[in-house]
N, C-alpha and C positions, 0 to 999 in steps of 0.2 A: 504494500500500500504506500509507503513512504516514499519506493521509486517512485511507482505513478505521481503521485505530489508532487516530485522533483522534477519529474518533465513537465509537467502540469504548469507547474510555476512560472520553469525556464519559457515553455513556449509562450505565458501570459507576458513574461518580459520582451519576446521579442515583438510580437502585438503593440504590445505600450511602447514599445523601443520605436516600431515601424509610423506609430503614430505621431511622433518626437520630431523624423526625418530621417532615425539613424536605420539604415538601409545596410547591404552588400555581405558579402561573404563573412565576414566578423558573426554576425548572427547564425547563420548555422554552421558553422565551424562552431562556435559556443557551445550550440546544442549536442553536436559530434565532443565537443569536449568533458562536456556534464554526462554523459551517459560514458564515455570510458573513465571517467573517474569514479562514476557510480556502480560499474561493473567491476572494476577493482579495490576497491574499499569493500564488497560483497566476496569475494576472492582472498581478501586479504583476512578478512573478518571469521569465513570458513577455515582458512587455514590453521590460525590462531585458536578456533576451538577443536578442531582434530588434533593438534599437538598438546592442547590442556587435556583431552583426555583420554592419551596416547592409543588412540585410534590410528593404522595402517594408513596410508594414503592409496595405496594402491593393494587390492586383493593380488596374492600367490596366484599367476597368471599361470595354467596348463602348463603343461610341457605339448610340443607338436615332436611330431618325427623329424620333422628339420630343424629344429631349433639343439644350438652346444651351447649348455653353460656349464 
């Protein structure tokens, strides 16, 4: 939910923003910028609690017939 609000916001500032004059590439680039900082701060946030509660990152993947380790 709090993503949603966050794009939600960002796109009412570019709205307000467009109403102002301020126009061009700045604005959605912004909005490209708020959703990978909010994508990773979400990444960083999961990471942080898999290692507080030393949960594996990744399951014991098969072995295949072609696979040497």
């Amino acid at each position: 939910m709090l993503w949603l609000a966050t794009i939600g916001a960002r796109v009412a500032f570019v709205f307000i923003g467009g109403s102002f004059g301020v126009t061009g590439a700045l604005s959605s680039a912004s909005i490209m910028l708020t959703l990978g900082v909010s994508i990773g701060a979400q990444n960083a946030l999961t990471y942080y609690r898999i290692q507080q509660r030393g949960l594996p990152l990744v399951a014991d993947a098969p072995r295949t017939l072609g696979s040497r380790r």
